[in-house]
N, C-alpha and C positions, 0 to 999 in steps of 0.2 A: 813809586817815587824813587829818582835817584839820586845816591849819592853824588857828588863830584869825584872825579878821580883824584883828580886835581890838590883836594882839599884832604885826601885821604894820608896817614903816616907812610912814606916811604917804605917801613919796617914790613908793612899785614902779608900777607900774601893773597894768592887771588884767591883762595877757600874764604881765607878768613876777608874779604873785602867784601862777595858774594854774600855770606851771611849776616855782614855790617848793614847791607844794604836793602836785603829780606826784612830786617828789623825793624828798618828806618820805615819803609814802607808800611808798615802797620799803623804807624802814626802815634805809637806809644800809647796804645788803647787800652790795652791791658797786658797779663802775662800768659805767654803759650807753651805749649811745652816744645822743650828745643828740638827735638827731631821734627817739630810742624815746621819750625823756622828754617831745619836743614832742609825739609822738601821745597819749599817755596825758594830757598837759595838756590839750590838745582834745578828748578821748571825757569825763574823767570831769570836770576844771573849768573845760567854757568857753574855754578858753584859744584864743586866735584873735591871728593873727600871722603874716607871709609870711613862708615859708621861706627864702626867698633873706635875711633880715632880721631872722631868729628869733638869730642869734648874735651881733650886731652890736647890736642893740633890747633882744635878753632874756637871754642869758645870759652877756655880757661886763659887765654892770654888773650882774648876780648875782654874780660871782666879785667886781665891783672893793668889791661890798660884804662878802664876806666867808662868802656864805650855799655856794660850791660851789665846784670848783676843776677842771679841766678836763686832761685828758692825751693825747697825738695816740698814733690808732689802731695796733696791732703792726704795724708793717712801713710805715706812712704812706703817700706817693701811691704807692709802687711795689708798695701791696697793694692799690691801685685802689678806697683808699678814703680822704674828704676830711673826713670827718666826726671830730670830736674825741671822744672816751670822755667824762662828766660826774659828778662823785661830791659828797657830801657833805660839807661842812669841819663842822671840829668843832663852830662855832659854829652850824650848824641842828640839828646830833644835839643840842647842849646846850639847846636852846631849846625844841625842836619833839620830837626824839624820843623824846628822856628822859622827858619830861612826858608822853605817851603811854603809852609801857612803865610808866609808873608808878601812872597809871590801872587798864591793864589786870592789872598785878602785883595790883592789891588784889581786882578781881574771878575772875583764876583760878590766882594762884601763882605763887611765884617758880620752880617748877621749868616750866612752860610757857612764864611770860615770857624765861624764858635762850635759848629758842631761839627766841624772834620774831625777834633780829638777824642772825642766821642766813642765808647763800645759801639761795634756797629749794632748790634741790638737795640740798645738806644735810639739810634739813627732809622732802624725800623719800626722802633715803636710810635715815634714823632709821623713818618709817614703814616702811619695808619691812625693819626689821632683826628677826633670829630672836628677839631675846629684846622679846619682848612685853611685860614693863616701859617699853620704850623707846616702844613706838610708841601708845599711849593721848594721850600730852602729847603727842606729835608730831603726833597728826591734830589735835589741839584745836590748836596752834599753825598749821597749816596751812588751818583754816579762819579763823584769825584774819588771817592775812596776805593772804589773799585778798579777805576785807569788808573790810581796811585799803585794799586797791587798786581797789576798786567804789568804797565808800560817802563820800562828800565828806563825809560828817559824822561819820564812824567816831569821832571823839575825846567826841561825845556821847551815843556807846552805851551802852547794858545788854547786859551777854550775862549768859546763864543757861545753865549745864552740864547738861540735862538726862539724858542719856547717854553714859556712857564703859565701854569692855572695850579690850580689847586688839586690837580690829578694825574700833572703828565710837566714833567723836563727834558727838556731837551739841547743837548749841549753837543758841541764839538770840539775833538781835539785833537790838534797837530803837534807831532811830536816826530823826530829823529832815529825814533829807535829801530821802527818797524821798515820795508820794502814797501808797506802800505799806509803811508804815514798819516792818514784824515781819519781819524776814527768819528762814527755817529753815532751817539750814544741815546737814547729814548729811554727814561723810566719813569714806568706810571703804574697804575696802582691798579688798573684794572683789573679782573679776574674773571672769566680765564680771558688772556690773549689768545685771540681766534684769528682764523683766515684774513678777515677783513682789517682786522691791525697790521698785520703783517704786510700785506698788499700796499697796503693807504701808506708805509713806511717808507715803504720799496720803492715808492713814487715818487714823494719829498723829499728821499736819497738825493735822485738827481740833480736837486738845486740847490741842494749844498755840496757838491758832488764829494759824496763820503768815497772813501775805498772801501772802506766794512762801516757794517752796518750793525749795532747789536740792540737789541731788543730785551729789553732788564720788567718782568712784570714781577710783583710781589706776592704773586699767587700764582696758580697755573698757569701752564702754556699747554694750550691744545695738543694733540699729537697729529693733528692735519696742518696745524701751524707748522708745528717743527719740519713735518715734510715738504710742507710748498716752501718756507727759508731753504730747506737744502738742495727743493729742486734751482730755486733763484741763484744760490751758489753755485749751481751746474753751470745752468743755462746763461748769467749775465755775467760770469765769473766775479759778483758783488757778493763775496765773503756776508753770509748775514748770522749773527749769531742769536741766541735767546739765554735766558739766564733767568728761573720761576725760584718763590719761593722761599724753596728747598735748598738749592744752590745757595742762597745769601744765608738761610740759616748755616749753614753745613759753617760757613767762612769764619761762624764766631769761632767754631775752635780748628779748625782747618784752614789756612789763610793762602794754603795751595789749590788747594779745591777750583778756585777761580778760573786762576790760569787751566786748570786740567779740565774742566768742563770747555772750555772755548777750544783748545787744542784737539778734542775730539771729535767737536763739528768743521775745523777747520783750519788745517798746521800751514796752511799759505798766510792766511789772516796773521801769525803769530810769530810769519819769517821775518828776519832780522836782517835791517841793513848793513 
């Protein structure tokens, strides 16, 4: 998700707007620890800043302005860790977040948008629960959270529902940010994603004509999977990514992980217009 520039204090500089905007994009789910927040500002905004200087430069005059609020790690130095937890103050949820979720409430419902705010943990557990009521809005919200943490321009998207069951969503989104702007998004719950999911995808691509394709299963993904997507990346030059799991666990406390797993099957996918 992004911030506006627009709407941003004249004062920030680009470090500190970069990780204003890392922040926001978590959707105020919980708290992370702040070098998670500086990597995610550097993979998806740019954001560049010496570590030794990233707390002192960027996110103590984020707090003194009121955008985040900061709390030392369980257990502090004698859990042999120096780093402070970082969370959202109410005034960037009211600026920044709300105004997002409110976007997206009008494109796919207030029963999906309740659970964007959501640990994504949570949003994993509702997809894997028995009563399949639950988990349709759950994968739709799940692929939602996850283009909020890619796309630097998530706030001037289109998505389009074009399939939902109780096993598989599928959404599309257009956005501004990328060289390849039509992202198609599939998440379903199967296990493992094989050959034949992938193919059957690669196909349906065409008529929504995606520019990338990704593939989000909650469990494994083959390793003949993976290779037939990267030979269709060769060969159709349609960017297809996969994302099992592992990778969605890894995001509760890594919120760059995302971005770094897509970037390694595919840095054309993740060029910026």
């Amino acid at each position: 998700m992004a911030v506006r520039d627009k709407a941003l204090p004249a004062q920030l500089t680009v470090a500190q707007v970069a990780y204003l905007k890392a922040l926001a994009s978590t959707l105020a789910d919980g708290k992370y620890a702040a070098n998670e927040i500086t990597a995610l500002a550097k993979v998806a905004y740019r954001g560049c800043c010496s570590e030794r200087r990233v707390l002192q430069n960027v996110i103590r005059p984020l707090e003194r302005a009121g955008y985040l609020a900061l709390q030392a790690p369980p257990g502090g130095s004698r859990a042999g860790r120096s780093v402070p937890l970082v969370f959202p103050t109410e005034r960037l949820v009211r600026e920044y977040v709300r105004p997002f979720l409110a976007q997206v409430r009008e494109q796919v419902g207030e029963e999906v948008c309740a659970l964007l705010p959501m640990p994504l943990a949570r949003i994993l557990s509702r997809v894997q629960s028995p009563r399949g009521r639950c988990r349709g809005p759950a994968l739709q919200a799940l692929a939602i959270r996850l283009m909020a943490l890619v796309d630097p321009a998530y706030d001037h998207a289109r998505i389009h529902v074009r399939g939902l069951n109780e096993s598989t969503a599928e959404l599309v989104f257009e956005s501004s940010s990328f060289l390849l702007p039509r992202w198609h998004v599939r998440c379903t719950r199967s296990d493992p994603v094989v050959v034949d999911n992938v193919a059957t995808e690669v196909g349906l691509n065409h008529l929504v004509h995606g520019d990338v394709l990704v593939l989000v299963g909650t469990g494994t993904v083959e390793v003949a999977a993976r290779r037939y997507a990267q030979q269709v990346t060769r060969w159709l030059r349609l960017p297809v990514l996969t994302v099992d799991g592992k990778n969605l666990e890894r995001l509760a406390t890594h919120p760059s992980a995302l971005h770094q797993a897509l970037a390694r099957q595919s840095r054309v996918a993740l060029a910026r217009s």
